[in-house]
N, C-alpha and C positions, 0 to 999 in steps of 0.2 A: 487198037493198041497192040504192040507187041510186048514176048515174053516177058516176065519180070527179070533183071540180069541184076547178079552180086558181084564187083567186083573185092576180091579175099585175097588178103596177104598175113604171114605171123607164124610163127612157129608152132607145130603141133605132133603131139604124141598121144598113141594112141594102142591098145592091145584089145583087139575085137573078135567074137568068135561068131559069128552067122550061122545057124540052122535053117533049114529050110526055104531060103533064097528062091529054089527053082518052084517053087509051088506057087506062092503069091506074098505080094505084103503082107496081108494079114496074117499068114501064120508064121513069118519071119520068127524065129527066135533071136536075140541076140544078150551078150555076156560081153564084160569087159571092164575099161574104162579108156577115157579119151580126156586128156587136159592141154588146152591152146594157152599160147603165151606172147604178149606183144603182139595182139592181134587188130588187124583193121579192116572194117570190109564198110563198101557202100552199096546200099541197095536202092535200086530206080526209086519207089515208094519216098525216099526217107530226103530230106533236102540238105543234110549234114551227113558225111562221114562216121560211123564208128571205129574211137579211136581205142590205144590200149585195154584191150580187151582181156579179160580171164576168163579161160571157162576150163570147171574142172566138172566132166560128169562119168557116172556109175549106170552101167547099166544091165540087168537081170532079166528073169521071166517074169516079172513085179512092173517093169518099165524103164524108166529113166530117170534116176535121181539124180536131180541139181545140186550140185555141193554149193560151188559159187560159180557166179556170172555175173562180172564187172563190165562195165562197158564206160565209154566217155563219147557224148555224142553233141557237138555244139559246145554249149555252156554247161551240159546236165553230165553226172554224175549218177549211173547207174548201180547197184545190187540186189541179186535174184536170189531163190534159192528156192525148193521145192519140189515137184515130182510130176510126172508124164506116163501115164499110159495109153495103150491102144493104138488103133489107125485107121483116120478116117473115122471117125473126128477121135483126133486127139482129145484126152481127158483127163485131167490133175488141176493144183492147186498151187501157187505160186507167189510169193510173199516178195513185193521190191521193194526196196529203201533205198531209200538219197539224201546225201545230204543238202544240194541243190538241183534242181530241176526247173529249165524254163519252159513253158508251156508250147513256146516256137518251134522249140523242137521235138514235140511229139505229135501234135496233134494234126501237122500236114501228114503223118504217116497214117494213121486212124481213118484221116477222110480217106485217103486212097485204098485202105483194106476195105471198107465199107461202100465201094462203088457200087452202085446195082449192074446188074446184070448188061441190060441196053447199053451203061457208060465201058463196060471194061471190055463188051465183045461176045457174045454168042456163044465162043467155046470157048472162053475164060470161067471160072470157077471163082467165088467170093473168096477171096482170102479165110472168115470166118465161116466159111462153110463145114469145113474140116475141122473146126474146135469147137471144146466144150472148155473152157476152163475157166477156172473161180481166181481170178487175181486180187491180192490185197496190197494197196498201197500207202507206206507209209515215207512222208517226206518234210523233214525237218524246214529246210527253207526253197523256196520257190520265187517264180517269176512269170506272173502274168499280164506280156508286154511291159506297162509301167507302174503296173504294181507289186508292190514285192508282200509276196504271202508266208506263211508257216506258223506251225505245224498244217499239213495236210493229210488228210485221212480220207480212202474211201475205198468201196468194194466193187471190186467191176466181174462181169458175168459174159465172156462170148461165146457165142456160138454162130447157128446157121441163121438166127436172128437180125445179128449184127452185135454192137455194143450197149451193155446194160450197165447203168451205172447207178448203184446203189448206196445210197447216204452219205455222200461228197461232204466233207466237210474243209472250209479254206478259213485261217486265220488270216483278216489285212492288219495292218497299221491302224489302220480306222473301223476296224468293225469283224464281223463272222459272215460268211456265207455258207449255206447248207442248201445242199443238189441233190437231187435225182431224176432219172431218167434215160431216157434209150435213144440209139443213133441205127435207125434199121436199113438195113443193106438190101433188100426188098420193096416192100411194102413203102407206101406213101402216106401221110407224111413221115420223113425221114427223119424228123427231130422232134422228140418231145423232151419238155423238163417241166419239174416242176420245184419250186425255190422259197427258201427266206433267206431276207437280205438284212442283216442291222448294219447303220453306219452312223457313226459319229464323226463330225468336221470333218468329211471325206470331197476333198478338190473336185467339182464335178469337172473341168474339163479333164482329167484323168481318167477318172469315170468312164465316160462317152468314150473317149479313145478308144477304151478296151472295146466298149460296146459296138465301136465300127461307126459311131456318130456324131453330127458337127460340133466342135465345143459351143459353138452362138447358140444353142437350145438355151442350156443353161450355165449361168456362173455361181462362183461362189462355194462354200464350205456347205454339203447336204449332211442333215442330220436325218434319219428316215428307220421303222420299221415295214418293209414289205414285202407280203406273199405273192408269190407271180406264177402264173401256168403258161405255156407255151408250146406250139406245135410248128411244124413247119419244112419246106425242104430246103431252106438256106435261110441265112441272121435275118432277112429282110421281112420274110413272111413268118418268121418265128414274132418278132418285136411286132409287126402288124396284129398277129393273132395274139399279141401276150394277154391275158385276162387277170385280176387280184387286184389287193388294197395297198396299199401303201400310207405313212402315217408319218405327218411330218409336222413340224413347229409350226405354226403360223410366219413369224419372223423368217424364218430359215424360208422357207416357202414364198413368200412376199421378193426376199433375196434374189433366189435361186430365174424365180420366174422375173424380175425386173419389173417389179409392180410398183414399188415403193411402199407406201402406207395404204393402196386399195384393197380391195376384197372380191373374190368373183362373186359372194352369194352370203349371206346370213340366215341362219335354220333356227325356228323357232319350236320351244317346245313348247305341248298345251299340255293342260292335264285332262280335258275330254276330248279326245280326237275328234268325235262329230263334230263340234264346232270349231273345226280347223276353217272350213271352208269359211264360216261368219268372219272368222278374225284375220284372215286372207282378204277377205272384203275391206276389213275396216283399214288395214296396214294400205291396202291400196287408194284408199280413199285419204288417208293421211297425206301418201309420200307424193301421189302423182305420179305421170312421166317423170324422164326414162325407164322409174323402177315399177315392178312387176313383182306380184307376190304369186306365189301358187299352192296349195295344200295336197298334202300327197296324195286326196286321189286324182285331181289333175295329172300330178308328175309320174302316178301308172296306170294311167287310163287304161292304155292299151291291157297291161294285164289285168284287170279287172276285168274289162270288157272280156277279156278270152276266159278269164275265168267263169263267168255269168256265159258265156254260151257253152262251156264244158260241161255248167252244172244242168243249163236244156237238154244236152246230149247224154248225160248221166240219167236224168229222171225219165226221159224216155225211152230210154233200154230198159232201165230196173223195171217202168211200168210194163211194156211187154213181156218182158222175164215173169215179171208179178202173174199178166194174164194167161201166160202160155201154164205155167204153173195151178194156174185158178180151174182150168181148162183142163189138165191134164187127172187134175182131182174127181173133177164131175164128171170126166169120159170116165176115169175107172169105174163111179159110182155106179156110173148110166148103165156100163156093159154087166157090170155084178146085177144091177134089179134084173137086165135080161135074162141073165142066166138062173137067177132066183126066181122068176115069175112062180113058179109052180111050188115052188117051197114056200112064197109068199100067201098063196091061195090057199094053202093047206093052213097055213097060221090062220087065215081069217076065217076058213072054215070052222078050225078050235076056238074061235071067240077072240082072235086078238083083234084088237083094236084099231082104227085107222095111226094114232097118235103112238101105241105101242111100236107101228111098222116104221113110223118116220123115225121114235128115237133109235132104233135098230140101227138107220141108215146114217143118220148122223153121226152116232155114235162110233162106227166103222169110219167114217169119213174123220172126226176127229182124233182117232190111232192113227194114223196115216199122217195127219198133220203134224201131231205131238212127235212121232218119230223123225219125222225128215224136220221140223225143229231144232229137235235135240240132236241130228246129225249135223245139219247146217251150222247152228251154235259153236257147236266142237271145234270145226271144224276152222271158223271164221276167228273165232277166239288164237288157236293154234299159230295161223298164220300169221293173223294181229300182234302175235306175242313175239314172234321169229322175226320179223318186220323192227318191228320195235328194239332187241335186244343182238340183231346182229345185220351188219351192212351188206347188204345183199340187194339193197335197190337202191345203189348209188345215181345220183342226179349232175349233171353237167353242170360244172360251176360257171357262174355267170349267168346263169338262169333264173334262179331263185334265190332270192338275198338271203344268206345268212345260213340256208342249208343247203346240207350235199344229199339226203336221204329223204324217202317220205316219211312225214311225221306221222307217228299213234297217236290216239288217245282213246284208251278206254275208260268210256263212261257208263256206271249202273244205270243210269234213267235210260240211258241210248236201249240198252240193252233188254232192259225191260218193254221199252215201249216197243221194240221191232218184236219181242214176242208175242206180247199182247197184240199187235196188231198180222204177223202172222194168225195164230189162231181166229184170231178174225173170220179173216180170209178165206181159210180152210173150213168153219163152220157156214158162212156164205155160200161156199162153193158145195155144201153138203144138202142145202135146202129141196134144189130141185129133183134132184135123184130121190131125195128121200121123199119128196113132194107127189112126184110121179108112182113110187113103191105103192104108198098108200093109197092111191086112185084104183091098181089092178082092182080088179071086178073076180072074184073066187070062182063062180060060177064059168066065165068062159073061160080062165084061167085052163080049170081044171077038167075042162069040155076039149079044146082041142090043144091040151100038150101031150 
């Protein structure tokens, strides 16, 4: 691609004072102010003209203050105002308002700042590479393609990322829609969002237009609440990848799809789930072909099944954990009698006991347990509770029904019984060291140490 070129015309006035020019842009100082009138320029990027323009700005060692910035571009009716510092990357904060705005006319600009790198050229530079700045828009009435929206509200963020857009919100005729998400100029995929949509008696072939899709999907007035996520590097693979619920009439549903009076499915509730699969038998045995019952662990087989081998691969780790632990108790035990031999033989020369030496042993052996216990406890409780009280192990939607995060629960008995069954363990693991202690023989003990 070649340069980006403006063509600019309008009248302009301007009183400016430059510092430091010869040094570099960055430490440019400049002073002044600058206001254009009757202004029109078209930029390659942009597929409309900007028309009657105003621009009045102030500029200091502070930056650049936007008094106003009008523009008319297509159908849209632009007003700025705000502020500008720095160079490379540019940084401020910028407030527009309109009273109309068609969507047609911005959004072919957007795609073109947000080209990656491979599409603009090698030694082209991202448009947002060079910005940081927090734009807020606010737009009375709107137009997207054949819908006519307003009030619109939302927060946008560029930088060397690309476009961030933060809590879109569009009024229709028919309903709310609320946005967010990012258009990255980089990094693949290049589009994500993520949405609620309410609509009441909203035209679906209107609908799908915007969407870029055939009206024969569906006809008719949609009534619907739904969440949707999406990724993607153009509408095609965003709409292939979209994932979420959606919640619609039956009637309207029936409509939309061109069913008439049928149903794809009927879901029956029980009040003891085990005997779903009994009462999937008997419904089957009622209706016959063509119809088909199934109980839901048929309908997630597969995850059960992954789940039941997760829990084999769980229990044979924690068991090796368990024995490397078990193991790690008895070598300490085993290395202290060696080092003890001769303290041990001096005891049994004093009269102690063979049963005195073993409680000795266990006894050490059980500190050892009780401490790395009650550190472990702490420690597991800790995390359990952080886990619990703040999202930090968010889960990919569409994976697991109904939650984004791993579930807690803490239970007293759980917690009890992994004690008591540690200390167990650790007394287990005490018996042979302490078993061995008491075997030393005094006599040779204290013959050749």
């Amino acid at each position: 691609m070649g340069e980006e070129r403006i063509a600019l015309r309008g009248n302009l006035a301007a009183q400016l004072v430059f510092e430091g020019f010869r040094q570099n842009l960055e430490a440019l100082k400049t002073s002044g102010w600058m206001k254009a009138d009757d202004l029109s320029f078209h930029m390659s990027g942009s597929p409309f003209p900007v028309r009657e323009g105003q621009i009045i700005l102030n500029f200091s060692d502070d930056g650049i203050d936007i008094e106003t910035v009008k523009l008319k571009t297509g159908d849209s009716q632009l007003r700025a105002s705000g502020n500008l510092t720095g160079w490379k990357p540019w940084k401020g904060d910028i407030e527009v308002r309109s009273d109309h705005l068609n969507s047609e006319d911005i959004i072919p600009l957007f795609k073109k700042m947000i080209l990656s790198d491979k599409e603009r050229g090698d030694n082209q530079e991202s448009w947002f590479q060079n910005l940081d700045i927090h734009l807020e828009l606010d737009i009375a009435k709107g137009t997207w393609k054949r819908m006519k929206c307003g009030p619109v509200k939302s927060s946008f963020l560029f930088n060397d990322e690309g476009l961030i857009i933060n809590d879109a919100e569009m009024v229709f005729e028919h309903g709310v829609f609320r946005f967010q998400g990012r258009m990255q100029s980089k990094e693949e995929p290049r589009y994500h969002f993520s949405s609620l949509i309410r609509l009441k008696d909203q035209p679906c072939d209107i609908l799908l237009e915007n969407m870029g899709m055939k009206e024969e999907y569906m006809t008719g007035l949609l009534t619907t609440e739904s969440r949707l996520d999406g990724k993607g590097n153009n509408r095609k693979e965003m709409i292939g990848n979209m994932m979420g619920d959606a919640y619609i009439h039956i009637k309207d549903a029936q409509k939309v799809l061109r069913r008439g009076d049928s149903v794809t499915g009927i879901e029956v509730r029980v009040e003891n789930i085990y005997k779903a699969r009994k009462i999937a038998k008997r419904i089957d045995a009622r209706l016959g072909l063509p119809y088909r019952a199934q109980d839901w662990m048929q309908l997630n087989q597969s995850l059960f099944q992954a789940m039941k081998t997760e829990r084999r691969v769980m229990f044979i780790i924690l068991t090796l954990t368990i024995l490397v632990a078990t193991f790690s108790i008895a070598s300490a035990l085993i290395m202290l009698v060696l080092g003890k031999t001769r303290d041990i033989a001096i005891l049994k020369a004093m009269g102690a006991t063979n049963k005195s030496i073993r409680k000795i042993f266990v006894f050490n052996g059980m500190v050892i347990g009780i401490v790395g216990t009650f550190l472990g406890l702490s420690l597991g409780l800790l995390l359990s509770t952080i886990l619990k009280h703040y999202d930090i192990s968010h889960l990919t939607g569409g994976i697991y029904y109904l939650i984004n995060t791993v579930p807690v629960k803490l239970d007293v008995l759980d917690i009890i019984a992994i004690i008591a069954a540690t200390l167990v363990i650790c007394f287990l693991a005490t018996l042979y060291p302490a078993h061995q202690a008491a075997k030393i023989n005094p006599v040779d003990s204290i013959r050749y140490s």
